[in-house]
C-alpha positions in Angstrom: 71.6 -34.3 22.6 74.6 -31.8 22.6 74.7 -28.3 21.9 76.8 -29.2 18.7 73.5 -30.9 17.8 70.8 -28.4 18.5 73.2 -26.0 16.9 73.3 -28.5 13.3 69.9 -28.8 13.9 69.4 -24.9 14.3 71.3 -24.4 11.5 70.0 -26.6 9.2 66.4 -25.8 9.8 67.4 -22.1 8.9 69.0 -23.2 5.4 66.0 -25.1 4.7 63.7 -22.5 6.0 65.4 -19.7 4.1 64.6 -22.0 0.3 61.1 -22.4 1.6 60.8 -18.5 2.4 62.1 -17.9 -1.3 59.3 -20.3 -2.5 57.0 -18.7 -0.5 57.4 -15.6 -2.1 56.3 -16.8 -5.4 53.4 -18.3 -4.0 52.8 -14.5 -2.2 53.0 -12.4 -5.1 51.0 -14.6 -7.5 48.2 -14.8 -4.7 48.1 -11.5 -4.0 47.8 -9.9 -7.9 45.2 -13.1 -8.5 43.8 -14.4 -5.6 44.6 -17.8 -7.1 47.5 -20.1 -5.5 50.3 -20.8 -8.7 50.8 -24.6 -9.1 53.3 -24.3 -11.6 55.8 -22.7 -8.5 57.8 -25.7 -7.8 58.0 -26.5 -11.7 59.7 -23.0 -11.7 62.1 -24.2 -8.9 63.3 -26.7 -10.8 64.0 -24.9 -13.5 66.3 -22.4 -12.1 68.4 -25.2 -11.2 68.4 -26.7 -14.4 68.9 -23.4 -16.6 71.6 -22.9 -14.1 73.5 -25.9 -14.2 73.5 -25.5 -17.8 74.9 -22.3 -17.9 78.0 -23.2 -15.3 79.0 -27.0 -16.2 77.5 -26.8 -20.6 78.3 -23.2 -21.4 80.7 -22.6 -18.6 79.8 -19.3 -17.7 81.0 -17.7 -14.3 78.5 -18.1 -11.4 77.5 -14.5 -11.3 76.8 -14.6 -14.7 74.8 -18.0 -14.2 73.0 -16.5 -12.1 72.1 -13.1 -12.9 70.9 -14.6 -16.5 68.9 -17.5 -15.2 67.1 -14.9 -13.0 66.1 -12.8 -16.1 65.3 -15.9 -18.3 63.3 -17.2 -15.7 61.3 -14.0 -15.1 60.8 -14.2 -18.5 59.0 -17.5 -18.9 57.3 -16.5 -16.3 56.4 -13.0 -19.0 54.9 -15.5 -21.3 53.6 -18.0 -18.8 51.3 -15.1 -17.8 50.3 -13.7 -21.2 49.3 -16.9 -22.9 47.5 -19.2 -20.1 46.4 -16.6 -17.5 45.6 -13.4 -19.4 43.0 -14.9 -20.8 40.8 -16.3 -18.1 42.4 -13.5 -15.2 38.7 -12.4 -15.4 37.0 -15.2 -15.3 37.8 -17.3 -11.7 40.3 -17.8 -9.4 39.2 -21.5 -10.3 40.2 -21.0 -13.7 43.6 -19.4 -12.9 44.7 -22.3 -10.4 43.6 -24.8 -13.6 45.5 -22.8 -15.8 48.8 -23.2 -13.5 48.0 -26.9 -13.2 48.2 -27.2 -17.1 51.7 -25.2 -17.0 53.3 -27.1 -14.3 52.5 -30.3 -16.3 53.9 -28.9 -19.8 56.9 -27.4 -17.9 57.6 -31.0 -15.8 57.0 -32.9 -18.7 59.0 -30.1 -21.1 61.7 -30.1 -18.3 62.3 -34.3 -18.4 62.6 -34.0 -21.8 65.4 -31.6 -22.2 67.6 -32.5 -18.8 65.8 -35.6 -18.6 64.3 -37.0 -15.0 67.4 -38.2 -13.3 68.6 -35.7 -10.6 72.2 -33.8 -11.6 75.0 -32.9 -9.5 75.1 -29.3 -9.4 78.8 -28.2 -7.4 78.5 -25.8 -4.5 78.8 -22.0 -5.2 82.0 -21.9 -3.0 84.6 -24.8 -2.5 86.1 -25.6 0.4 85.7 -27.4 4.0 82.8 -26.8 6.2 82.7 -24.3 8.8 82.9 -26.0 12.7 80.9 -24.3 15.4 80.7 -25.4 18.5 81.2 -29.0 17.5 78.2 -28.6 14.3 79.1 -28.5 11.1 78.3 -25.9 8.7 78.1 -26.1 5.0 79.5 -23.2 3.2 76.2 -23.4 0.7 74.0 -22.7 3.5 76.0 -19.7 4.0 74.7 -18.9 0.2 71.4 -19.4 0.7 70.4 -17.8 4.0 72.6 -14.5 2.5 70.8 -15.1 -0.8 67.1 -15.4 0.8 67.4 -12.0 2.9 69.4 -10.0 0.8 66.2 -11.0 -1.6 63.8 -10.0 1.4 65.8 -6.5 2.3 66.0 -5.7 -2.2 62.1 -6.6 -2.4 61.5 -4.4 0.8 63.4 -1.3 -0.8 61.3 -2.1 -3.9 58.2 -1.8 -3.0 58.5 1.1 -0.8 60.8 3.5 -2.8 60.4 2.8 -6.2 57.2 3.8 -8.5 56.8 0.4 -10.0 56.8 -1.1 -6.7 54.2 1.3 -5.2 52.1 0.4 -8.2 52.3 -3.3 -7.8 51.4 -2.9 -3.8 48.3 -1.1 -4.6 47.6 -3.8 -7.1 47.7 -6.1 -4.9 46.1 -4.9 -1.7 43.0 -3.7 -4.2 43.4 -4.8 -7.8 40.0 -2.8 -8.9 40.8 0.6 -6.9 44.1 0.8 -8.3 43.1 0.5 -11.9 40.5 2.9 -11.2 43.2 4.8 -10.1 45.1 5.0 -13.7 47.8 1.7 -12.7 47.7 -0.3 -16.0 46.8 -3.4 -14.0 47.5 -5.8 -16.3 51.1 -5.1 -16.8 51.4 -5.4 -13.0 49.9 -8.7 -12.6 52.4 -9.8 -15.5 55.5 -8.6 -14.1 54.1 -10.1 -10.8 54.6 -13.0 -12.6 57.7 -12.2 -13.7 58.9 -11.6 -10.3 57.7 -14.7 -9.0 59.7 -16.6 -11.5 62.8 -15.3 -10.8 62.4 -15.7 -7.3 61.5 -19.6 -7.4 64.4 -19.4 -9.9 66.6 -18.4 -7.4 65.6 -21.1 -5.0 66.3 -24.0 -7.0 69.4 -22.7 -8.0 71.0 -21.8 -4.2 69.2 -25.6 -3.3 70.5 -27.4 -6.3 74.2 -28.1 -4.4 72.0 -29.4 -1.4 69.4 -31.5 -2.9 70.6 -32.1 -6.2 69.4 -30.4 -9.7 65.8 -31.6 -11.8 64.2 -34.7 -11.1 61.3 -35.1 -9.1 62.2 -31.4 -6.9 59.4 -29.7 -7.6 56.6 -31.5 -5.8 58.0 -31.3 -2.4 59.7 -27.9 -3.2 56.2 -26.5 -3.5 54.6 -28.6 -0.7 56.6 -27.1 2.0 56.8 -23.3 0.2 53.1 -23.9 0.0 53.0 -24.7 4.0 55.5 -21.7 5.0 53.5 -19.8 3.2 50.2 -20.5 5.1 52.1 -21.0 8.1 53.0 -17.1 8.0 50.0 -15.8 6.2 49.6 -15.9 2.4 48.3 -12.2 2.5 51.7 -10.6 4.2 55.4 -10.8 2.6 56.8 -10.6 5.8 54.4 -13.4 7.2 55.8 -15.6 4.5 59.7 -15.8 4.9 59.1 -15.9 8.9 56.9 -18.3 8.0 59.5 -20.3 5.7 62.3 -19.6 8.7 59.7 -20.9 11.5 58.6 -23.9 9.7 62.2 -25.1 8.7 63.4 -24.9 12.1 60.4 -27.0 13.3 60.8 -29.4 10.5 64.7 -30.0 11.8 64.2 -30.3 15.0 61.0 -32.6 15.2 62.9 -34.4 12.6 66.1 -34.4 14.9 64.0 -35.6 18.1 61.6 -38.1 16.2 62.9 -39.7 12.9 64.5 -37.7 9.6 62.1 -40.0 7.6 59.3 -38.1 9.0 60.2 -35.2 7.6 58.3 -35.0 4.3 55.1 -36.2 6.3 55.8 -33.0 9.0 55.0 -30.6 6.6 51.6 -31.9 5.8 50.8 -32.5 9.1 51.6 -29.1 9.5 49.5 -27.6 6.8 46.5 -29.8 8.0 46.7 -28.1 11.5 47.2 -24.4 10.0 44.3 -24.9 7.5 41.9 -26.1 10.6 43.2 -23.6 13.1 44.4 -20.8 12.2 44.2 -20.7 8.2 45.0 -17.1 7.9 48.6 -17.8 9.3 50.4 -16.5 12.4 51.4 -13.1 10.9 48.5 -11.9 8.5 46.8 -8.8 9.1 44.8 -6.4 7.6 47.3 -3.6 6.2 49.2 -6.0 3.8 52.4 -5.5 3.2 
């Protein structure tokens, strides 16, 4: 194998790695405000690609616009997602929580087929033009997009969190959900625009993918499969931990798929979350101080 190749390879596992660090995220925050894992994340994917694509090629907005309005619309399903199916039973179980995402990813699958229908849709990359040649690989201008994308997200949440009051209120809800509301934080309100947050994240991901893999269909699945397994692969507990985890496990999913067979590639990340799970199910990068 050349040096063009590793390079693709390289390259390629970063682009992929950089969606499943987005996804990730989602799965973070939501985990972290509820202690529950969100099964309606990779429904949310595919809806940022969908709202999306209907905003460039139906309503033919500019790009920016596009994007900065799916973002917003997204965050704020994920506003009403929160208030009518997990409000309710936030105090009851995690248990209930995870069953109350299952019930949402089905209505928004089922609620998503029947507006865009179930056939994936072309959706055009952000920027025309011929791919970039490096060293004899060849780079796609949309990955470009979506590794820019993913850490200017990573560097905005950062800033959030640690110099903004809202942000300071939603880490102390989720490293101790009980001390901070004894602590006057209106919990609640957090956890919701947790929610909020996490959809326009996912959002973002299925929109920066949908040039790569297509818009709708049958995404969502393995879109929250592998976030799932970046996720546990950095630790579910640390937002850092979960985009190295995303950029670690998309460069191993390239380049196992590069030595062994592409068509492995779906199987890898199971595989993978099998051995995390039995060895090391706290992930590489968890620690105590959460960040």
């Amino acid at each position: 194998m050349s040096l063009g190749d590793i390079l693709q390879l390289f390259v390629g596992g970063i682009t992929n790695g950089s969606i499943y660090a987005l996804v990730a995220l989602g799965f973070h925050l939501i985990f972290r405000s509820t202690g529950a894992i969100n099964f309606a994340t990779g429904e949310q994917v595919v809806l940022g690609g969908v709202l999306a694509i209907t905003f460039t090629t139906v309503l033919k907005l500019p790009l920016a616009a596009a994007f900065v309005i799916t973002f917003f619309l997204a965050g704020a399903i994920g506003l009403i997602y929160e208030r009518i199916s997990i409000r309710p039973v936030i105090h009851f179980s995690e248990l209930s929580i995870v069953i109350s995402s299952i019930a949402v990813s089905i209505i928004l699958q089922n609620s998503i087929a029947l507006i865009w229908g179930k056939e994936h849709i072309a959706f055009p990359p952000f920027t025309k033009g011929s791919p970039v040649k490096v060293l004899g690989s060849v780079i796609e201008l949309q990955s470009f997009w979506i590794i820019g994308i993913a850490f200017a997200t990573v560097i905005l949440l950062k800033l959030f969190f640690d110099y903004t009051l809202l942000g300071k209120f939603v880490k102390a809800t989720v490293n101790n959900r009980t001390a901070a509301k004894l602590m006057g934080i209106n919990t609640t309100r957090v956890v919701a625009f947790t929610f909020a947050l996490s959809g326009g994240i996912c959002a973002m991901a299925g929109m920066v993918v949908a040039p790569i893999t297509f818009a709708g269909g049958a995404l969502g699945t393995m879109m929250a499969v592998k976030g799932f397994v970046a996720a546990v692969v950095g630790g579910l507990s640390s937002s850092s931990g979960v985009v190295l985890g995303g950029i670690l496990f998309g460069i191993l999913e390239f380049f196992i798929a590069g030595f062994i067979s592409s068509g492995y590639r779906d199987a890898i990340a199971l595989f993978v979350l099998l051995i995390f799970l039995i060895i090391k199910p706290t992930g590489l990068f968890s620690s105590d101080r959460k960040k």
